[in-house]
PyMOL CGO cylinders between C-alpha atoms (Angstrom):
from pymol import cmd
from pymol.cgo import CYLINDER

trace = [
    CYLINDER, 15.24, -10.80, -13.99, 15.98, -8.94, -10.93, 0.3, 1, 1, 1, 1, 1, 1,
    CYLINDER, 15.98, -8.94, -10.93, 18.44, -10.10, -8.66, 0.3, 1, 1, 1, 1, 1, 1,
    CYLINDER, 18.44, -10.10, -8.66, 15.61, -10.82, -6.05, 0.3, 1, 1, 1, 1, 1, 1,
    CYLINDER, 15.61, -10.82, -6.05, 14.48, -13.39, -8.19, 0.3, 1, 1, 1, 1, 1, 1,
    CYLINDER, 14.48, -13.39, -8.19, 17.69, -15.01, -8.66, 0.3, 1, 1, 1, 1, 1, 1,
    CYLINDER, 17.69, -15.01, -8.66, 18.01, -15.90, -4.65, 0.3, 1, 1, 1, 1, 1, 1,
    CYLINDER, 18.01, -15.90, -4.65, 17.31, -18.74, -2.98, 0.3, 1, 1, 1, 1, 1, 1,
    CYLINDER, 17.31, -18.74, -2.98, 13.36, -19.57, -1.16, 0.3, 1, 1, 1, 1, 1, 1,
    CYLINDER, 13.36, -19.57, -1.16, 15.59, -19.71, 2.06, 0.3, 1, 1, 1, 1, 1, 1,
    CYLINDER, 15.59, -19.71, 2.06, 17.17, -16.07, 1.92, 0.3, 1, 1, 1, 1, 1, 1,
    CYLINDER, 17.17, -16.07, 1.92, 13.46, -14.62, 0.38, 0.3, 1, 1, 1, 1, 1, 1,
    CYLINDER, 13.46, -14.62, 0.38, 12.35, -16.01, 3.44, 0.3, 1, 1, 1, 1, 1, 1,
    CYLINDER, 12.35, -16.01, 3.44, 14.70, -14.81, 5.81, 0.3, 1, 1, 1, 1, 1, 1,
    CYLINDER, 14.70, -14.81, 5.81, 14.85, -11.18, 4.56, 0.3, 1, 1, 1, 1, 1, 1,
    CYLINDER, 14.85, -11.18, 4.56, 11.29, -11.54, 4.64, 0.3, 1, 1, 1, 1, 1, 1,
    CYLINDER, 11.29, -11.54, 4.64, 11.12, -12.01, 8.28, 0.3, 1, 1, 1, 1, 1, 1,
    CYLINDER, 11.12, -12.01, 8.28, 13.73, -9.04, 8.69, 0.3, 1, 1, 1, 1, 1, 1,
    CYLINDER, 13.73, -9.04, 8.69, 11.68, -6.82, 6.86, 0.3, 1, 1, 1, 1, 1, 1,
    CYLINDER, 11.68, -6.82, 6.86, 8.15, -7.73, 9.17, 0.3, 1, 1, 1, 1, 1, 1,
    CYLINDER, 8.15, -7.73, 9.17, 10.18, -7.41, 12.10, 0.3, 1, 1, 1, 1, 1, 1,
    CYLINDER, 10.18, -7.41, 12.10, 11.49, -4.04, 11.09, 0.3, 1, 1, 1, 1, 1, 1,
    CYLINDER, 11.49, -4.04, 11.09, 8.11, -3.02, 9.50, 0.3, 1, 1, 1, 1, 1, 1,
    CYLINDER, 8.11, -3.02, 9.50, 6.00, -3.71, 12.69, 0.3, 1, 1, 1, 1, 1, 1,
    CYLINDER, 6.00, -3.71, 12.69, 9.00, -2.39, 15.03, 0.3, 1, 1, 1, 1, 1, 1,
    CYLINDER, 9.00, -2.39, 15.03, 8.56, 0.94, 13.13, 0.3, 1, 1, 1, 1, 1, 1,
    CYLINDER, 8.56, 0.94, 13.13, 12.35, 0.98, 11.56, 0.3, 1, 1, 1, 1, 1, 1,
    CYLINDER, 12.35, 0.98, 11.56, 11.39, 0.32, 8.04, 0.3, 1, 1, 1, 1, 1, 1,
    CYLINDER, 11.39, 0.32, 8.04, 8.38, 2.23, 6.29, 0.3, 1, 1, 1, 1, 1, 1,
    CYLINDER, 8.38, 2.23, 6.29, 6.63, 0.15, 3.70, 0.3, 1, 1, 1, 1, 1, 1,
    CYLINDER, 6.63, 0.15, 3.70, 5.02, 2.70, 1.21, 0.3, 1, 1, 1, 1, 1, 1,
    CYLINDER, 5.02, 2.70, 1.21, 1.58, 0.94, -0.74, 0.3, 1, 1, 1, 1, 1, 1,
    CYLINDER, 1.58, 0.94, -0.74, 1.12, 2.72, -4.09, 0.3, 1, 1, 1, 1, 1, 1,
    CYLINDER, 1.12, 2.72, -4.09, -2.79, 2.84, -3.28, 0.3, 1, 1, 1, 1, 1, 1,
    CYLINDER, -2.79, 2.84, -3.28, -3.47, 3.58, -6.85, 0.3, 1, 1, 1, 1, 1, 1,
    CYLINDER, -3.47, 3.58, -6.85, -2.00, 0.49, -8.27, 0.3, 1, 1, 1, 1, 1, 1,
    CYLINDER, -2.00, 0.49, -8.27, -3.10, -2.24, -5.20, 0.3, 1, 1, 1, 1, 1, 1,
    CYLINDER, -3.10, -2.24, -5.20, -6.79, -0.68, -5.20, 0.3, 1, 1, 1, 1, 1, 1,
    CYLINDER, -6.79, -0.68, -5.20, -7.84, -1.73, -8.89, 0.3, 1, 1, 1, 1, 1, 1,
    CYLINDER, -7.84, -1.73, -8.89, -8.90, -4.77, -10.47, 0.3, 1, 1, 1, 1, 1, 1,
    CYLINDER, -8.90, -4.77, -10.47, -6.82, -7.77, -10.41, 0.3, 1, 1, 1, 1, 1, 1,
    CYLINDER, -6.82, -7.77, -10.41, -4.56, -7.03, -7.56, 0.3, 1, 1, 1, 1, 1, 1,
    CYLINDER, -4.56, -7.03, -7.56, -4.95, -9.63, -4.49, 0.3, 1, 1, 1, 1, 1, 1,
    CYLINDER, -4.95, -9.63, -4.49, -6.66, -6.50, -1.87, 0.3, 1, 1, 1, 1, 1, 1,
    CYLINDER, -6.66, -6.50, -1.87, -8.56, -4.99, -3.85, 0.3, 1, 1, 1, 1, 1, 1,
    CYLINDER, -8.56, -4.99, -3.85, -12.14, -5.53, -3.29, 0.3, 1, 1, 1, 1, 1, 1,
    CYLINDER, -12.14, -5.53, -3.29, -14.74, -3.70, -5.79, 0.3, 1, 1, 1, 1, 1, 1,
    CYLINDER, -14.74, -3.70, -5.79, -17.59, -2.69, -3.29, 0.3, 1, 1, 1, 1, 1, 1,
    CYLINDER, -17.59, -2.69, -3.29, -16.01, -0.57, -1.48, 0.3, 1, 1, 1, 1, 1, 1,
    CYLINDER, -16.01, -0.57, -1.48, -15.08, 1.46, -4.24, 0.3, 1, 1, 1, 1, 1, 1,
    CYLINDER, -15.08, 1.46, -4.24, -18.29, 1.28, -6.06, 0.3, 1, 1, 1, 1, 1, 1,
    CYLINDER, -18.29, 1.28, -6.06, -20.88, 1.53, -3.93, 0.3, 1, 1, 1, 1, 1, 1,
    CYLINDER, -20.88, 1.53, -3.93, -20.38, 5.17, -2.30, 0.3, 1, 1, 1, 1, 1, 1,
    CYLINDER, -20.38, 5.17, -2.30, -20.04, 6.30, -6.22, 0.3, 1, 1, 1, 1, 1, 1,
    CYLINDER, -20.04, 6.30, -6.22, -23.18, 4.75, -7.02, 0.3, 1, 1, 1, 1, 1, 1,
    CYLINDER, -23.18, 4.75, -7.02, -25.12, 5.88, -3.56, 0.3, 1, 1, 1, 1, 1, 1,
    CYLINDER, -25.12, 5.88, -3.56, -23.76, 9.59, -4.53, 0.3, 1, 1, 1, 1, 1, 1,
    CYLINDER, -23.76, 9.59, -4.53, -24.68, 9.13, -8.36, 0.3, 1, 1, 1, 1, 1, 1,
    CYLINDER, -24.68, 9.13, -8.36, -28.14, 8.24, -7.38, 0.3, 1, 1, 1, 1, 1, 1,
    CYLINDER, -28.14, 8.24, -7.38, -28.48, 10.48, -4.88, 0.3, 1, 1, 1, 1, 1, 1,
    CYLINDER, -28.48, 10.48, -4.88, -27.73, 13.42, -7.40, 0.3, 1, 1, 1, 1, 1, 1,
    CYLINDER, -27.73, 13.42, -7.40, -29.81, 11.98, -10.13, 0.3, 1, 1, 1, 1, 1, 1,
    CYLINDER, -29.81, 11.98, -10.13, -33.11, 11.39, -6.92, 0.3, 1, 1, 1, 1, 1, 1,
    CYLINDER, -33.11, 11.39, -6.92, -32.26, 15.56, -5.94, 0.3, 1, 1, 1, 1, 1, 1,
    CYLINDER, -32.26, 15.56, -5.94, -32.45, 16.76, -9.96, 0.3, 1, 1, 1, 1, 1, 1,
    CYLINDER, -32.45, 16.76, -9.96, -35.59, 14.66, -10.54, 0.3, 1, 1, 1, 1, 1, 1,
    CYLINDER, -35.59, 14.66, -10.54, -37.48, 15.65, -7.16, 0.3, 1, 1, 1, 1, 1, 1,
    CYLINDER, -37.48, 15.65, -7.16, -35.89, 19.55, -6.76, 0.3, 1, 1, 1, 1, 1, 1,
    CYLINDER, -35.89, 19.55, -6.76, -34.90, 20.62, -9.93, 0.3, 1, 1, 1, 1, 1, 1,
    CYLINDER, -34.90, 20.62, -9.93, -31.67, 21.25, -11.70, 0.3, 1, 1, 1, 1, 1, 1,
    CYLINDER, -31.67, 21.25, -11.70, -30.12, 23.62, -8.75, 0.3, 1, 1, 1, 1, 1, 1,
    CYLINDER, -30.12, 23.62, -8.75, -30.89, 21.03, -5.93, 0.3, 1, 1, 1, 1, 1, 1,
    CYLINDER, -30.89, 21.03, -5.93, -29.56, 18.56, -8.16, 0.3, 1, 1, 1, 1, 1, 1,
    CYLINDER, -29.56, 18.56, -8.16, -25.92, 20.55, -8.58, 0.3, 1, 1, 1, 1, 1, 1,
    CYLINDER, -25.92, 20.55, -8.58, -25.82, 20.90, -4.69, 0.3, 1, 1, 1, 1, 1, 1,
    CYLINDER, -25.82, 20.90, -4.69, -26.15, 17.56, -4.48, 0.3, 1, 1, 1, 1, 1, 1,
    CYLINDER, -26.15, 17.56, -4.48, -23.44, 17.02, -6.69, 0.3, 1, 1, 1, 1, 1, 1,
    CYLINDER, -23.44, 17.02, -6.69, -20.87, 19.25, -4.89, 0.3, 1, 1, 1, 1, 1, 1,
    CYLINDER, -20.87, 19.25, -4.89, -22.14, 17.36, -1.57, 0.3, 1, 1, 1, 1, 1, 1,
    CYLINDER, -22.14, 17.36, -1.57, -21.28, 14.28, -2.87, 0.3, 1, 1, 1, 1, 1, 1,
    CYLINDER, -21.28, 14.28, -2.87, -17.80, 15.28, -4.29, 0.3, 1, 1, 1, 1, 1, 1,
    CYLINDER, -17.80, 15.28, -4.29, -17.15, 17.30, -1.18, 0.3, 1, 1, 1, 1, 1, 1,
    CYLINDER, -17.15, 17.30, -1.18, -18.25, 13.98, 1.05, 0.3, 1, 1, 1, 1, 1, 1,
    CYLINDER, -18.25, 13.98, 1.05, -16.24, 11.83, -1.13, 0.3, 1, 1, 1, 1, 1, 1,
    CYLINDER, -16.24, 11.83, -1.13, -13.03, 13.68, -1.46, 0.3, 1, 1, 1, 1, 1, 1,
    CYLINDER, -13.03, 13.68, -1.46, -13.38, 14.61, 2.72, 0.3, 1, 1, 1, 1, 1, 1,
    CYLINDER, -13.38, 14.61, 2.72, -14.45, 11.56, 3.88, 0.3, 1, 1, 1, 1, 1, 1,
    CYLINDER, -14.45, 11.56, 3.88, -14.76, 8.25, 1.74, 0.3, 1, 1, 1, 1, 1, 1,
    CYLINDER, -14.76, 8.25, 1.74, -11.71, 8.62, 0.09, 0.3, 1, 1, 1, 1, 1, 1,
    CYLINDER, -11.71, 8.62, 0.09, -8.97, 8.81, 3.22, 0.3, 1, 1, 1, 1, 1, 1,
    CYLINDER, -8.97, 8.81, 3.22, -11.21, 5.87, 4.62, 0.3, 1, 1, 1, 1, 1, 1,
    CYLINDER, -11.21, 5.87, 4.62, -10.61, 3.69, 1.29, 0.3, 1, 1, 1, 1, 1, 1,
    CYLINDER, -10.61, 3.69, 1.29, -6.95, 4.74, 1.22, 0.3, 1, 1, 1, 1, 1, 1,
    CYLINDER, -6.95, 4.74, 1.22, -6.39, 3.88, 5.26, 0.3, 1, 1, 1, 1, 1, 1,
    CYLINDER, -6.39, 3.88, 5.26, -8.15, 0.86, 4.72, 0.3, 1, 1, 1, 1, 1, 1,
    CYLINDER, -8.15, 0.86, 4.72, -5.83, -0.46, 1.15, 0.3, 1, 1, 1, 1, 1, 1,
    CYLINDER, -5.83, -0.46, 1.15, -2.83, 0.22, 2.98, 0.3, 1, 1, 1, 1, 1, 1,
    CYLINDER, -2.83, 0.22, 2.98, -3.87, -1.89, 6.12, 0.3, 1, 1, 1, 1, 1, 1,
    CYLINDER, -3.87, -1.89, 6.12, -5.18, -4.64, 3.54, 0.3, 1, 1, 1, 1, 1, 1,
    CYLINDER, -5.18, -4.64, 3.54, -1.74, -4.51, 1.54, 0.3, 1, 1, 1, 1, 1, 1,
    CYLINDER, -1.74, -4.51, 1.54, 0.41, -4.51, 4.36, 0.3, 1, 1, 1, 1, 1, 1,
    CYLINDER, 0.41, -4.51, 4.36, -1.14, -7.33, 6.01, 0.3, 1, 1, 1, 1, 1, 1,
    CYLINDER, -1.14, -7.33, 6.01, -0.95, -9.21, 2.62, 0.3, 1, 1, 1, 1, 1, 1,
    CYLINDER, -0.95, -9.21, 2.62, 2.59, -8.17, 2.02, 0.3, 1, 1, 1, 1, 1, 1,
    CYLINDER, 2.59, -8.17, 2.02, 4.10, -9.55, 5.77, 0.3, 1, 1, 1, 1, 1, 1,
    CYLINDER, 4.10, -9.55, 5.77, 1.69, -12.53, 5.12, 0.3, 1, 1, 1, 1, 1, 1,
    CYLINDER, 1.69, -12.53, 5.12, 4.44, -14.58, 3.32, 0.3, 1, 1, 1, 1, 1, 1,
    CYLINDER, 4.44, -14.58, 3.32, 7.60, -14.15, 0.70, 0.3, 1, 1, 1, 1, 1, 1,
    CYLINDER, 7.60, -14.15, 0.70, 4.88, -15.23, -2.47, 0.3, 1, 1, 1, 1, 1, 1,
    CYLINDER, 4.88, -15.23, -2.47, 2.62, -12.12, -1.42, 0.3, 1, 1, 1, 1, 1, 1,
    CYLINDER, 2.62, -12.12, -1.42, 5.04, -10.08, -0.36, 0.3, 1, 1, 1, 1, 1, 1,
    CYLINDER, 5.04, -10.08, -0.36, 6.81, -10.67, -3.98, 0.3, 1, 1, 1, 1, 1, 1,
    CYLINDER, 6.81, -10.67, -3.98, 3.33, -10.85, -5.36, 0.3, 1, 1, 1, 1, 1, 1,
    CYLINDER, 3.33, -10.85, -5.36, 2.62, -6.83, -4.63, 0.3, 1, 1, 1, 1, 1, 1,
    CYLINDER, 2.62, -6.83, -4.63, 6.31, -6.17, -5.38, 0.3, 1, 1, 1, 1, 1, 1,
    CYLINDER, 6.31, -6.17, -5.38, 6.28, -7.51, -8.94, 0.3, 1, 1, 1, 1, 1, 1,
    CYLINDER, 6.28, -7.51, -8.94, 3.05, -5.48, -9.57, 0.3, 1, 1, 1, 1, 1, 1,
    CYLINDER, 3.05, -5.48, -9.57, 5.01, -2.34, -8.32, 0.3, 1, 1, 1, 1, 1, 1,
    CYLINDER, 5.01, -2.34, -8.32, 2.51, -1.42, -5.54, 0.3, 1, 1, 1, 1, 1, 1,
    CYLINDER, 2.51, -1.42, -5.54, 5.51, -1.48, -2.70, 0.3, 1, 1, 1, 1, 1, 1,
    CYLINDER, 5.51, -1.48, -2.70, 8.29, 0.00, -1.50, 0.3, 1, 1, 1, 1, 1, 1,
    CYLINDER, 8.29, 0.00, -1.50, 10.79, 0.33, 1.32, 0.3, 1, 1, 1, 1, 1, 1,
    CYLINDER, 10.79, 0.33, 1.32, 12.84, 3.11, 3.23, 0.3, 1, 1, 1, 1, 1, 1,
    CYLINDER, 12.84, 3.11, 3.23, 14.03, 3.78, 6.43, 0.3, 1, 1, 1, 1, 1, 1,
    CYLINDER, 14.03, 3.78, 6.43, 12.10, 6.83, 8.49, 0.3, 1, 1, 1, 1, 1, 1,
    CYLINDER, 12.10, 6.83, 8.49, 16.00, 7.93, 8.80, 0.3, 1, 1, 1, 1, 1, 1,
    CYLINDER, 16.00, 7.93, 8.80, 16.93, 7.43, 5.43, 0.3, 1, 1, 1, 1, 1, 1,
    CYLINDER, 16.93, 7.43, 5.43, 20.18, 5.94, 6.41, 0.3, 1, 1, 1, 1, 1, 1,
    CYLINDER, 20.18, 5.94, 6.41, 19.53, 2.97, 3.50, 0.3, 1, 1, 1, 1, 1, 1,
    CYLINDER, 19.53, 2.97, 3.50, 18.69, 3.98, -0.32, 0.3, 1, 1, 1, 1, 1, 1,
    CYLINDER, 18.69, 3.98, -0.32, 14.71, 3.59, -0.83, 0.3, 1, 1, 1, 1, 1, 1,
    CYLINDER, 14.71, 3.59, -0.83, 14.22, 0.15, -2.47, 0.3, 1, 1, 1, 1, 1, 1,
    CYLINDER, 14.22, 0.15, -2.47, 11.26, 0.70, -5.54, 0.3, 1, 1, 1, 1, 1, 1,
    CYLINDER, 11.26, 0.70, -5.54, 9.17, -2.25, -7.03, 0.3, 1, 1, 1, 1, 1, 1,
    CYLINDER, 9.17, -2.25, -7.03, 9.40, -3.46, -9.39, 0.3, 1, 1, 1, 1, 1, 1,
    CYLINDER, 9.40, -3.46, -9.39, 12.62, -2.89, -10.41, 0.3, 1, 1, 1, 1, 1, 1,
    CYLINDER, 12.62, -2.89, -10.41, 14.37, -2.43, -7.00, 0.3, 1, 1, 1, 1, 1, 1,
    CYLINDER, 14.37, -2.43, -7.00, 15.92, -5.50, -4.48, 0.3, 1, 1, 1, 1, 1, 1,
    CYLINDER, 15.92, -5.50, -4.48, 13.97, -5.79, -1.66, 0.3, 1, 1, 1, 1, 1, 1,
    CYLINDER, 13.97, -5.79, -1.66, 16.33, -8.74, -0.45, 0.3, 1, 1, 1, 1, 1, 1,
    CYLINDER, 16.33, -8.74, -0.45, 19.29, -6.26, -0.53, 0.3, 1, 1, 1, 1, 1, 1,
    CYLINDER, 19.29, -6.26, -0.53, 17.27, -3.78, 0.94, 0.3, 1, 1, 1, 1, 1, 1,
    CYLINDER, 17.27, -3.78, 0.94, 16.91, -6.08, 3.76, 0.3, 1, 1, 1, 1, 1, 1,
    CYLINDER, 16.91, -6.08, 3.76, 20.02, -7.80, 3.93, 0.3, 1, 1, 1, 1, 1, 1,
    CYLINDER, 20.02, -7.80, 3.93, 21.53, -4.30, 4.16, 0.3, 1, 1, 1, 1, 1, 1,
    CYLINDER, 21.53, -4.30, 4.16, 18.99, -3.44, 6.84, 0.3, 1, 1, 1, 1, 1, 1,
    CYLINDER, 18.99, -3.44, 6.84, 20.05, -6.49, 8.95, 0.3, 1, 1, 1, 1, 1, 1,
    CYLINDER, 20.05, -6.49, 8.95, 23.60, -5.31, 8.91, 0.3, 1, 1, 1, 1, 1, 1,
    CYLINDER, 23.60, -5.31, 8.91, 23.18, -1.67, 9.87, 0.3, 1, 1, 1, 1, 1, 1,
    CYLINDER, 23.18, -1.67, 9.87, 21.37, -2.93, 12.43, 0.3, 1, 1, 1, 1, 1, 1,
    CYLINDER, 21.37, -2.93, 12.43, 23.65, -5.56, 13.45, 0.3, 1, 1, 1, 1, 1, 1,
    CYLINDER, 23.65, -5.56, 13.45, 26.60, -2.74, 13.43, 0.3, 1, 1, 1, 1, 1, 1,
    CYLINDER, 26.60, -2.74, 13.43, 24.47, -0.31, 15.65, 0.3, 1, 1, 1, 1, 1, 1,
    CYLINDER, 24.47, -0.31, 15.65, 23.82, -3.72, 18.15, 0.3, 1, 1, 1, 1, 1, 1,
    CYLINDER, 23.82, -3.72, 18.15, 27.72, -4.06, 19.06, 0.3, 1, 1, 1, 1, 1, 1,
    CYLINDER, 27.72, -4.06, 19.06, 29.34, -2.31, 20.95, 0.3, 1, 1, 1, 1, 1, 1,
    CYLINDER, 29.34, -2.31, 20.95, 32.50, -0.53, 19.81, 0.3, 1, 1, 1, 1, 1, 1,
    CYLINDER, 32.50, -0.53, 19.81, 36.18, -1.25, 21.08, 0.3, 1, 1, 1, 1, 1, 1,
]
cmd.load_cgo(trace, "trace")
């Protein structure tokens, strides 16, 4: 049991709201493992839009080899890879990352439900704060820690 999971609904909820203010102010990065939130089972991922431009190119290829012959056919095929890899693929990946971020500030139980399926994690763009993993990292310390470098930058010194 992580020591996350041993704090109280009140603190989750607070360091929550810490880490949505610091994500959207630009002072925290949240990193989405695309690989693990885009497959089955996870809570954004959603199977068309990985499917269909596979099967559009895989019918596409087998339409070119049956109407032009094997050569057409193998153009088609490095089209397709070339279109995928150049321009489906960074459109899939922008488009996880908005869905898991706007899951993950939804509420604690998303938010905890991407970090116990290890698609998150957390750093500052300064890297003043030790980069907080899921599963096994705290993202409540990570937070808590975050609200009191902040806190010590806010006041003023003697």
């Amino acid at each position: 049991m992580t020591a996350a999971a041993e704090r109280s609904p009140r603190a989750k909820a607070h360091a929550h709201a810490a880490l949505k203010a610091a994500v959207l102010a630009k002072r925290v990065h949240l990193g989405v493992n695309i690989g693990i939130a885009n497959r089955p089972g996870s809570p954004v991922f959603i199977r068309r839009e990985t499917a269909v431009p596979l099967f559009v190119s895989l019918f596409g290829v087998i339409a070119a080899t049956l109407l032009g012959g094997p050569m057409l056919g193998l153009i088609g095929l490095g089209l397709g890879v070339g279109a995928f890899l150049l321009f489906v693929l960074p459109r899939l990946r922008d488009r996880v990352y908005e869905r898991s971020l706007a899951f993950a500030l939804g509420g604690v139980a998303e938010f905890e439900t991407m970090w116990g399926a290890g698609a998150l994690s957390l750093m500052t763009p300064d890297k003043s704060l030790a980069e907080a993993r899921s599963p096994a990292g705290d993202w409540v310390a990570f937070a808590e820690a975050l609200a009191e470098t902040t806190t010590a930058e806010a006041t003023p010194g003697p």
